[in-house]
Residue, then its C-alpha position, 0 to 999 in steps of 0.5 A: x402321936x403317929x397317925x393311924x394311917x402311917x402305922x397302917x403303912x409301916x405295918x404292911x412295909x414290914x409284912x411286906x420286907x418279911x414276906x421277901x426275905x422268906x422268899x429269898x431263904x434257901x429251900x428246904x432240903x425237901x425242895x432242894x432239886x435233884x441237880x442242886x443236889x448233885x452240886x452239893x456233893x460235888x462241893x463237898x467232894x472239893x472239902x465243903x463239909x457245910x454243902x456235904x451236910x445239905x447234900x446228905x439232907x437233900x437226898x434223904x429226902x430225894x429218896x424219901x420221895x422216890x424210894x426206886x431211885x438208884x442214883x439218889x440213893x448212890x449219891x446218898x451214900x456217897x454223901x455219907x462216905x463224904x461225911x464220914x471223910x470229915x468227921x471227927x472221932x473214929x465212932x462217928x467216921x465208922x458210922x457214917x461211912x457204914x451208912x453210906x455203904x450200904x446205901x451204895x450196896x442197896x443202890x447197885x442191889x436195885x440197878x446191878x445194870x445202871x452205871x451211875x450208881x455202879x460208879x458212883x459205888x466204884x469210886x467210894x470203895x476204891x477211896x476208902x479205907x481198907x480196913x472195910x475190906x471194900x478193894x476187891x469189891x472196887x475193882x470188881x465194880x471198876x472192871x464192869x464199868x470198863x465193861x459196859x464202857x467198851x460195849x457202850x463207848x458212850x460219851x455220856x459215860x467216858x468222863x466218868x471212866x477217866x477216872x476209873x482207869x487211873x484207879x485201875x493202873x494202880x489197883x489192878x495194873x496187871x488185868x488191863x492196858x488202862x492208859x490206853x482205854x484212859x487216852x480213848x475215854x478222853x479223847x471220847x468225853x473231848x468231843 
């Protein structure tokens, strides 16, 4: 017979081991902080469908938290857009990718001044299919951005419009010198 004080001990080392291996679980999308998210989205940019699916998760639930983000909402979007990308069957890419528009559309709705979800926006519709008659409304957005760049000349922003000006010399190629705003983006997102 075991003693009652040595199953008294095993039982408190066994609360003891299932109190930290709940501490150690990852968080709930719901507590899952807004740069975590980010992070998510940016690995299932790279191709991880797992982290796009936790990424969708975390800002549903961002933006259950804060309704008046406009850039949970446009990173929310995207996520399903990324969603969309990966799934499988034409019912559920359509789905997704509806979703995510409009939370894009609703996104830039809510800040038409705010360059996060303008480029956020920009990028999606400049990569989706053109069936969702979404290109004119990419470069559209694209040559805002530019825009406000030029006004702004901010670093902050100038990573971001590296990328826009490549999409530009190709989808807009005659409405601006894009290398040469390209190389200044560059060089400002270098200091």
């Amino acid at each position: 017979m075991i003693p009652f004080q040595s199953i008294r001990a095993i039982g408190f080392a066994l609360i003891a081991a299932s109190m930290a291996a709940v501490s150690a679980a990852p968080a709930s999308a719901a507590e899952v902080p807004f740069d975590k998210a980010v992070e998510l989205h940016d690995a299932g940019r790279e191709g991880d469908v797992a982290s796009t699916e936790s990424a969708v998760e975390a800002f549903e639930a961002l933006v259950k938290k804060d309704t008046a983000d406009p850039v949970a909402l446009a990173y929310l979007g995207s996520s399903y857009a990324l969603l969309a990308r990966d799934s499988r069957g034409v019912a559920n890419r359509m789905r997704y990718a509806n979703r995510g528009l409009r939370h894009l559309d609703a996104a830039v709705s809510m800040a038409p001044d705010k360059f996060t979800p303008r480029l956020i926006r920009a990028n999606v519709t400049a990569h989706i299919p053109a069936m969702f008659g979404r290109t004119e409304q990419a470069v559209e957005d694209m040559l805002l951005l530019d825009a406000m760049f030029t006004e702004a000349r901010s670093p902050a922003m100038a990573g971001g419009m590296i990328g826009i000006y490549e999409l530009l010399s190709e989808k807009a190629p005659e409405q601006g010198d894009w290398t040469e705003k390209a190389r200044i983006a560059r060089e400002l997102a270098e200091r």
